[in-house]
C-alpha positions in Angstrom: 133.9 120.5 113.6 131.3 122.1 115.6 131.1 118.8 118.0 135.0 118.5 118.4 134.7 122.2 119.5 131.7 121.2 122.2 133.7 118.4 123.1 136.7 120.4 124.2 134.5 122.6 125.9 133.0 120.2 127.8 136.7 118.9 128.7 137.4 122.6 129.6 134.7 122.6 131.8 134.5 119.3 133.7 137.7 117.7 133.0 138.4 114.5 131.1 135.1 112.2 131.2 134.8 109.5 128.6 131.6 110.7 127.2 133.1 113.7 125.5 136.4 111.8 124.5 134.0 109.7 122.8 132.2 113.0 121.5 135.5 114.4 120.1 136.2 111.3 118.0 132.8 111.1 116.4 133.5 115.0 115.6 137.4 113.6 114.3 135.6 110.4 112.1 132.8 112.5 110.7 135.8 115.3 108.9 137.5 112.3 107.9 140.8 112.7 110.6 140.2 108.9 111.0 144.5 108.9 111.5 144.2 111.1 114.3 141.0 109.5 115.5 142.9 106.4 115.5 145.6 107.3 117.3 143.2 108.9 120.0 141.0 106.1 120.1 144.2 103.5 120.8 145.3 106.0 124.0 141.3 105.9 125.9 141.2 102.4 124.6 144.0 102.0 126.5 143.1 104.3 129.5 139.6 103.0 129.7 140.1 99.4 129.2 136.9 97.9 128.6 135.0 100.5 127.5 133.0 99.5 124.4 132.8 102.7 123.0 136.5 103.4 122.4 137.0 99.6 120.9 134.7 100.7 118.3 136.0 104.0 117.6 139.5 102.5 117.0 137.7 99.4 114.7 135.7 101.9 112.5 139.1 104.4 112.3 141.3 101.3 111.6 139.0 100.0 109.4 138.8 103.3 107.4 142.9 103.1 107.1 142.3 99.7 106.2 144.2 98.1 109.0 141.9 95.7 109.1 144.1 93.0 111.6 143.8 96.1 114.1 140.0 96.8 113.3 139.2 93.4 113.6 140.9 93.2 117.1 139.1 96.0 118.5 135.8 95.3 117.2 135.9 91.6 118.9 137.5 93.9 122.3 134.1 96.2 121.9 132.0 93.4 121.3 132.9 91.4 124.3 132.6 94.6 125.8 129.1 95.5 124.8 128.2 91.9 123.1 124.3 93.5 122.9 125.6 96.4 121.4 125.3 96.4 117.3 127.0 98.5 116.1 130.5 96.3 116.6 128.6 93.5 115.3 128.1 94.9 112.4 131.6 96.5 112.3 133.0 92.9 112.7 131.0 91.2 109.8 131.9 94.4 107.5 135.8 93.2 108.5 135.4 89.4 108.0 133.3 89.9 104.9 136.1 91.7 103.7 138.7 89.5 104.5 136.9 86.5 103.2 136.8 85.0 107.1 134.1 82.2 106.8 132.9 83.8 110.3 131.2 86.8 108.7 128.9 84.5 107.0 128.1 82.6 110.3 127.5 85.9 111.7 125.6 87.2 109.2 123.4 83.7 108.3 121.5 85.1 105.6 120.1 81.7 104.3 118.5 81.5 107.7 117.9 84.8 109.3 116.8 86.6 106.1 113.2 85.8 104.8 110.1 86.3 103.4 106.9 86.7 105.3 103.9 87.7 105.5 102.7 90.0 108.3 99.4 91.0 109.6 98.6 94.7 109.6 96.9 96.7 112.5 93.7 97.7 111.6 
């Protein structure tokens, strides 16, 4: 609560920036409001189109509610957005995994990105 309450401060004291919009739904998604973060995240999404960080907020809020068509839709929006950014990434293979799509396996690639090896140690 304490960072939904810095986040309206901030608001209070230098008007609407997206930085503390996205600050107030971290604060709403960490008490578990994810219905009202949802609903916030889908009005900045839309008055900030574009912005990565609002297209992930609505993907991890709709994939808490389990709307997982929605979720899915925002996380590929934040990660043409951001595509460097992981946290999407990894937001979208959660959602295909889930849904069976064979894309979260192509994502993912385990058989060829995960491994064993040996590495040297500074001395």
């Amino acid at each position: 609560p304490r960072l939904i309450t810095w986040a309206e401060q901030g608001r209070a004291a230098l008007g609407d920036q997206p930085m503390l919009a996205a600050a107030r739904l971290t604060g709403l998604r960490l008490t578990g409001a994810h219905g009202q973060a949802l609903a916030e995240a889908r009005s900045l999404a839309a008055r900030y189109p574009g912005q990565a960080v609002f297209a992930s907020h609505r993907a991890w809020n709709a994939l808490r509610l389990r709307e997982l068509a929605e979720a899915e839709a925002a996380a590929i929006d934040a990660t043409r957005a951001a595509p460097r950014e992981q946290g999407a990434w990894a937001l979208l293979a959660t959602i295909w995994r889930i849904t069976g799509d064979p894309r979260g396996a192509w994502l993912l690639d385990h058989d060829r990105l995960v491994m064993v090896a040996d590495l040297a140690t500074p001395r």
